[in-house]
N, C-alpha and C positions, 0 to 999 in steps of 0.2 A: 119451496114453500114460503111466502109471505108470511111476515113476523105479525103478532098480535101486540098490539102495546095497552099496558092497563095502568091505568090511573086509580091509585088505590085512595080514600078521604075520608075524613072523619065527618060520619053523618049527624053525631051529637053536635058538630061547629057549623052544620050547616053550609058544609064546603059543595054538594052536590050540584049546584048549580055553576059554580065555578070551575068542578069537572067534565061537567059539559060543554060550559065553553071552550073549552081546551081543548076536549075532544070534536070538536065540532072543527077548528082552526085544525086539526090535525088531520081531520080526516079531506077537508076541504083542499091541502096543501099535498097529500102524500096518497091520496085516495087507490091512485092503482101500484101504490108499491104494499100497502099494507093488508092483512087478511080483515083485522078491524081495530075499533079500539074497543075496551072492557073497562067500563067502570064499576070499580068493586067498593063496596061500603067493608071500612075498615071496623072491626071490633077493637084498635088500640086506639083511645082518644088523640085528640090532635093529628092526625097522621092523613100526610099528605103529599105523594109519592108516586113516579111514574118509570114505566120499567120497559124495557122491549125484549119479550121474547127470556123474562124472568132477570134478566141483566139491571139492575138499579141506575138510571142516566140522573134522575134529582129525586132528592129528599129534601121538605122544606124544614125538620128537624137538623139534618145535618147542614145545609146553608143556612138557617136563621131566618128564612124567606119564601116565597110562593116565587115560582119561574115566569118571566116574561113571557108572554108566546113568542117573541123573533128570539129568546134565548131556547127555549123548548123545541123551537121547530129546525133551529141550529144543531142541537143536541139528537132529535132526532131522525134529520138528514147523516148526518155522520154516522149513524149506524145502518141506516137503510137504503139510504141512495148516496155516497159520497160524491158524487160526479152533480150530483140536482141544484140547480141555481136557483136562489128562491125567495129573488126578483129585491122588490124594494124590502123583503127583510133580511138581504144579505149583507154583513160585513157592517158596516160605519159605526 
């Protein structure tokens, strides 16, 4: 079964559109390893958080930050496809 990944965001900040974009790069990048992606509106302000399959890969409370997408899509090849190369956002 193919992991679901949810990008959870605080809709009081306004982050919804920034979840989509992420999810759009992820789904665009990982499209037939994933079942989809789930963006969820968080009921805790500020929160802004992406998880595979309930497992927590970033929190931008706990880094201080919002994830790159060549850092997100690093984090979530390593759970999903470890062998996936992925391309000019690997490595440098």
């Amino acid at each position: 079964m193919k992991p679901t990944i949810t990008i959870e965001y605080c809709p009081k900040c306004r982050w919804m559109l920034r979840a989509a974009y992420m999810a759009q790069e992820l789904l665009t990048t990982f499209g037939e390893d994933l079942e989809g992606v789930l963006l969820k509106p968080s009921a805790i302000s500020g929160r802004y958080s992406v998880s595979i399959g309930g497992q927590m890969i970033f929190d931008r409370k706990q880094h201080g930050r919002f994830p790159e997408v060549k850092e997100l899509k690093q984090l979530v090849r390593d759970v999903v496809s470890p062998g996936k190369h992925l391309g000019h956002s690997e490595g440098q």
